[in-house]
N, C-alpha and C positions, 0 to 999 in steps of 0.2 A: 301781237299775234299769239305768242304764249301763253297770254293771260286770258285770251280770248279760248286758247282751247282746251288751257286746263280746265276754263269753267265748263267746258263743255262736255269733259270727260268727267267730270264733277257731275253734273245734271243726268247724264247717260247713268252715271252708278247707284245714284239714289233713284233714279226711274226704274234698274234692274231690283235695286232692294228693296223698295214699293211691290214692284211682280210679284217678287219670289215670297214676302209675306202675303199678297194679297192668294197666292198659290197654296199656301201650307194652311192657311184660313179657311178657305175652299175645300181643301182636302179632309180639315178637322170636320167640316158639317157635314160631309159626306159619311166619313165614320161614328158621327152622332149617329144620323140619321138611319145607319145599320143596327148602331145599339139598340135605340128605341123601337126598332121592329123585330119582333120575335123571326122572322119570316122572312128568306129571302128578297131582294130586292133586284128588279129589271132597270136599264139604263131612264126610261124613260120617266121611271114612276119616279125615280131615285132625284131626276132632271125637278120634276116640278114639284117635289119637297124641298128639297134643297136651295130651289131659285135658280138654278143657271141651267144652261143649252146644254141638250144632249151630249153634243160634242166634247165642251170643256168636260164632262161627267166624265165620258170614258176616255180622256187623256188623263185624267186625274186618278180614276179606277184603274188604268194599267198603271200605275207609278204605286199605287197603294198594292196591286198584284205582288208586280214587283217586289217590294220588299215584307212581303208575309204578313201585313197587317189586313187585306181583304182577300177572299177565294172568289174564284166564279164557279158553279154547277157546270160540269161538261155539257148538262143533257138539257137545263133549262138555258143554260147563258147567266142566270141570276145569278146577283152577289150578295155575301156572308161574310160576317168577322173572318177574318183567318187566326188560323193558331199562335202568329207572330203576335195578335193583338190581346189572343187569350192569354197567353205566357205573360205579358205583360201587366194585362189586371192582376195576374192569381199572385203576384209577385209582388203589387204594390198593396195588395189585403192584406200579406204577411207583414213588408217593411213599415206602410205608413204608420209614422207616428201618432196622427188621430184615429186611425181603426184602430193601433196597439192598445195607445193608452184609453183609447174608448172601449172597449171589452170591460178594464175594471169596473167603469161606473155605470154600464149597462146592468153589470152583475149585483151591484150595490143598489139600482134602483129598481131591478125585477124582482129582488129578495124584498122589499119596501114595502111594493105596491099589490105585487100578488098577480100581477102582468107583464106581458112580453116590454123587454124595454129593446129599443132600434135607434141603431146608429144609420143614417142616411144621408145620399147625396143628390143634386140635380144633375140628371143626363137630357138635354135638350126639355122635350115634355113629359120625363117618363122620373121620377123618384124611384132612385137603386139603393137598395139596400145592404150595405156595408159592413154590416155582425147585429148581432143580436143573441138577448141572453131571455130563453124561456121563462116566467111565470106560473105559478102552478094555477092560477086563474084562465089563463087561456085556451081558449078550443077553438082557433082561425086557423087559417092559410098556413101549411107548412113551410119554414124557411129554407132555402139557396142564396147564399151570397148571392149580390150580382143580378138577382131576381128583379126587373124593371115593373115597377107599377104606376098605373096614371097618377102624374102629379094632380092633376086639378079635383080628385076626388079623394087624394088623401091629406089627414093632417098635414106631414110632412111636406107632399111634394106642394101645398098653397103657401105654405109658411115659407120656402126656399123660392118660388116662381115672385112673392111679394116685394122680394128683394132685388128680383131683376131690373137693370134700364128698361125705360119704357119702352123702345126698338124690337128687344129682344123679349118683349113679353109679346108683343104683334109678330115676332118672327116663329115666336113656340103656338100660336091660337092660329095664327095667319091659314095654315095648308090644311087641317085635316078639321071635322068638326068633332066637338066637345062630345066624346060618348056619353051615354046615361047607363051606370050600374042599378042604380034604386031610385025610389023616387025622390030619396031628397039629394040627388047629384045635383050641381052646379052646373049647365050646359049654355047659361045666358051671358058673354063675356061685359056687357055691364055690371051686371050684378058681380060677377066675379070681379073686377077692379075693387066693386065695390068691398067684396068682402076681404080682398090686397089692404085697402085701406086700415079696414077696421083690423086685421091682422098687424101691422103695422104700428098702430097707435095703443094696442095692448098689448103687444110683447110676445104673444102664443098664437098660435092654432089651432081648431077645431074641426074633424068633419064628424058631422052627424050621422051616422051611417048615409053616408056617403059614397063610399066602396063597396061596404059589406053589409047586407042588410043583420048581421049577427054580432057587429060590434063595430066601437068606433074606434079614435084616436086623438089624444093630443100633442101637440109638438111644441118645443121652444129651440132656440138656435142656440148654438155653441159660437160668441163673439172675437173676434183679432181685435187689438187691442185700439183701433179705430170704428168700431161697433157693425163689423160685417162679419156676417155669416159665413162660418165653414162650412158647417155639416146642421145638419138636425137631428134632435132626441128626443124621440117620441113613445108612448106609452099606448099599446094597440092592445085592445080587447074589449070584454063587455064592462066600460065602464058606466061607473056611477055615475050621475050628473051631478048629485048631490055633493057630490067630493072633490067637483071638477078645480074646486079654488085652492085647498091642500094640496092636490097632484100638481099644480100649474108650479105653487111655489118649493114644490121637490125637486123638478123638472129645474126650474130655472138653477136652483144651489147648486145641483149636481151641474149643469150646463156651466156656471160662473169657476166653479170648483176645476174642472176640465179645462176651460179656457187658461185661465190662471197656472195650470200646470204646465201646459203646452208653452206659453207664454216663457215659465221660467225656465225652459230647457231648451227655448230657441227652438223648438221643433212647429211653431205656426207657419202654414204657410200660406199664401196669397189666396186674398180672396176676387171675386169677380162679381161678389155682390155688393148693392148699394147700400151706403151705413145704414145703419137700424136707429129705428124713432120710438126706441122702447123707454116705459114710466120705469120710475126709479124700482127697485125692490121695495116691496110691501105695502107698493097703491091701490086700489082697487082691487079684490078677486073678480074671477071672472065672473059673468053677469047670466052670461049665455051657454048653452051644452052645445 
């Protein structure tokens, strides 16, 4: 009888410990899902982005109330970051050891190239941008840390979505449909695998003005030492095309260079992307702008 009900007090605790991650999991898409929207958010719109019932939303958004990571509007009801969650980014800009030691080599590859160099990351479907070191080449988009732009139209955010499970690339395409910036944005999610793929098996990323009909971008990833993606470093403005094979293999030394530092001072940390299927250094340039 003992044995009988310790297992059952056994079963009971690993079902409470199942909840309580399946709850903090829940709660993490929830504050994705505020990041990636410049704009307040209602329980219900909040409900079927996210996947779950209204309900579980707002037991989940008073608990995130609660402790300062979400705010509601008195006057709309809508929820917002709260400052508990802003404190918190502005905090981990300054301490993380890949934005620190990403500053130097953004600075080393902007002085290089004559364009903005960007360190980034993926936040759901939105590529955020992390630091960045000016260019005197470029005349885009003013930078703000933090600043979320569509993954699927930029260098960066295809090169970081490439690396996701396949689940969570249906979970980031699944709810909202694919905007179109210019005409050569990607809005067909075939072809976008397709072009996962082919990101994948060359090492880099490209959008064609994609984003911005005034300039593009290319990206290569920063590796752990199991070949997953930290972050992305990418090079934005009016590039050449003709140069695109020179930039790729800057791009990638400085990215090897990076990694390999982080690497010897133990400062990597966990990646949640899938290994990388990149050629060795100095196979093929690139073929394509």
């Amino acid at each position: 009888m003992k044995e009988e009900r310790s297992s059952s007090a056994a079963s009971s605790g690993e079902g409470r410990d199942i909840g309580h991650v399946r709850a903090v999991q829940r709660a993490a898409r929830i504050v994705t899902a505020l990041t990636e929207h410049p704009y307040p958010m209602g329980i219900v719109e909040l409900a079927k982005f996210v996947r779950l019932s209204p309900g579980s939303v707002h037991r989940l958004l008073s608990t995130l109330v609660n402790v300062g990571w979400v705010e509601q509007n008195s006057r709309t009801s809508k929820y917002h970051l709260g400052m508990g969650a802003v404190g918190l980014g502005s905090v981990a800009l300054v301490t993380n050891p890949v934005v620190h030691e990403g500053r130097m080599y953004l600075a080393r590859l902007a002085q290089w190239s004559g364009h903005d160099a960007v360190l980034s990351t993926l936040v759901g479907g939105k590529t955020v941008q992390l630091a960045r070191s000016a260019g005197v080449n470029t005349e885009l988009i003013e930078f703000e840390p933090g600043h979320p732009q569509p993954a699927h139209a930029m260098a960066d955010g295809k090169l970081l979505l490439a690396y996701l499970p396949e689940d969570e690339v249906g979970d980031v395409f699944g709810v909202e449909e694919l905007r179109r910036f210019t005409p050569n944005t990607i809005t067909d999610l075939d072809r976008m695998r397709r072009e996962f793929a082919a990101i994948r098996t060359q090492g880099y990323s490209v959008d064609n003005y994609e984003r911005f009909d005034t300039g593009r971008g290319i990206a290569v990833p920063v590796l752990d030492p199991d070949g997953r993606p930290l972050a992305a470093i990418m090079c934005l403005g009016k590039l050449d095309p003709a140069k695109d094979g020179e930039l790729v293999q800057q791009l990638q030394s400085v990215a090897r260079e990076m990694s390999d530092r982080l690497n010897a001072t133990g400062d990597l940390p966990a990646s949640a992307f899938e290994p990388a299927q990149f050629p060795m250094p100095g196979g093929e340039p690139p073929g394509r702008g």
